[in-house]
N, C-alpha and C positions, 0 to 999 in steps of 0.2 A: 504494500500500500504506500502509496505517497501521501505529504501530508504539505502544506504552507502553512506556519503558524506566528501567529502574531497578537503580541500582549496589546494590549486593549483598555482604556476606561468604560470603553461601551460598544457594542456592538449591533446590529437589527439584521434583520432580512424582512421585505415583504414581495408579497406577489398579490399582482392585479390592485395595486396600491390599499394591500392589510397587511398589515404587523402579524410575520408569522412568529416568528423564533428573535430571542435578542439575550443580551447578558449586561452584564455590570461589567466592575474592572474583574479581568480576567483575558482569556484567549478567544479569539475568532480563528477559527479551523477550518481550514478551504480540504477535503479529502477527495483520492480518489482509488479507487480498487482498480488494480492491475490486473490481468492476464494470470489465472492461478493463485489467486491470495485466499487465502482462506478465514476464517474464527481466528486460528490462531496468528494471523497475521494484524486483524484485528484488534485483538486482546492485547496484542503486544505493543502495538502503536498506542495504544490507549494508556497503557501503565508507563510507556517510555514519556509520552507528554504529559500526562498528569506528573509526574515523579521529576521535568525538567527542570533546574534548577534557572530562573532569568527574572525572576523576580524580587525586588531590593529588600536588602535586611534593613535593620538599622541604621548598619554603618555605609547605606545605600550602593552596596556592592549586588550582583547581581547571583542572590546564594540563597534562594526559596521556592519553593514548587508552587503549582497551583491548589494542590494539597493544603501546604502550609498556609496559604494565605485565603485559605475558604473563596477561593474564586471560581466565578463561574466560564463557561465555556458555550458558545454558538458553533456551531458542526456546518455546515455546508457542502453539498455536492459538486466537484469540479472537475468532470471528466475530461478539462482542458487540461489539467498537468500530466496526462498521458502523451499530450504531443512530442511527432516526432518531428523535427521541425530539418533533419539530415538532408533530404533533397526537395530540390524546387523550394515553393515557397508559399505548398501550401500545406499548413498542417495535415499529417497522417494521428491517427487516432485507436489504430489497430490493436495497439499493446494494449488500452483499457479492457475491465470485465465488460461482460452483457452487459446490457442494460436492467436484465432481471438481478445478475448476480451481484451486480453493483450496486441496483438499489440494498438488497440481500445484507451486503456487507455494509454499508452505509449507515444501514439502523445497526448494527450488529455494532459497529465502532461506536455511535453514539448510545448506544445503551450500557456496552465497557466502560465509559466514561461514567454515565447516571450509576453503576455495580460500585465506582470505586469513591462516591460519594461527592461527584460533583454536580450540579447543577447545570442542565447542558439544555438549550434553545437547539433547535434545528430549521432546517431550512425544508423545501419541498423537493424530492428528487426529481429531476428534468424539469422542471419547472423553470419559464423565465424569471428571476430572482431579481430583485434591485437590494443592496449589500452596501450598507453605508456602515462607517467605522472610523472610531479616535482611535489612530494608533499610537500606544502609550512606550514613546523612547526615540526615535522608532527603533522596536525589537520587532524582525519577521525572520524567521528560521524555516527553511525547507530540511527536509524528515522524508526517507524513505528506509522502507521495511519489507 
């Protein structure tokens, strides 16, 4: 699975202009299932960003999880970071899952996330989305698993 992640004071999503999914300070998570990922690729992505350390202690060093800091999390589907952008110039898209097994793993990663007690908004899969966000540093870290 891939994953773009980025700390956040606030994040939303809506479609057909309604507030589907949104968060507080925390992460906004753009995901997308690859070509043979499975649960356990899922589950894994999901404990490796919850458990990431980028958010400030005290001594405003970047050394607390999203765990530590009870923050929440907005999930997003983006079967754009499967591009392959190698020839020509127009994105190829092949290496992503179906679109069955993508959605599949999509809830599956944002429910790993809701198991390890965080508070997670989601988005609509396939859905045109409009995705507004304070990105808070800016900290965005790409993640693949």
């Amino acid at each position: 699975m891939k994953a773009l992640i980025q700390r956040v004071s606030e994040a939303a999503v809506q479609v057909d202009g309604v507030q589907i999914g949104q968060t507080g300070p925390g992460l906004m998570i753009l995901v997308c299932a690859m070509e043979g990922d499975t649960d356990t690729n899922a589950n894994a992505l999901a404990a490796k960003i919850a458990k990431l350390r980028i958010f400030k202690d005290d001594a405003g060093k970047m050394n607390r999880s999203l765990l530590d800091t009870d923050g929440g999390a907005l999930v997003v589907s983006q079967f754009t970071l499967a591009a392959d952008t190698s020839r020509g110039n127009r994105p190829g898209f092949t290496s992503a899952a179906s679109p069955a097994e993508g959605e599949r793993l999509y809830n599956h990663f944002a429910n790993a996330l809701r198991k390890l007690g965080i508070p997670t908004g989601q988005g609509q899969f396939g859905a045109d989305m409009k995705v507004s966000l304070v990105n808070d540093g800016p900290v965005t870290i790409w993640m693949e698993l």
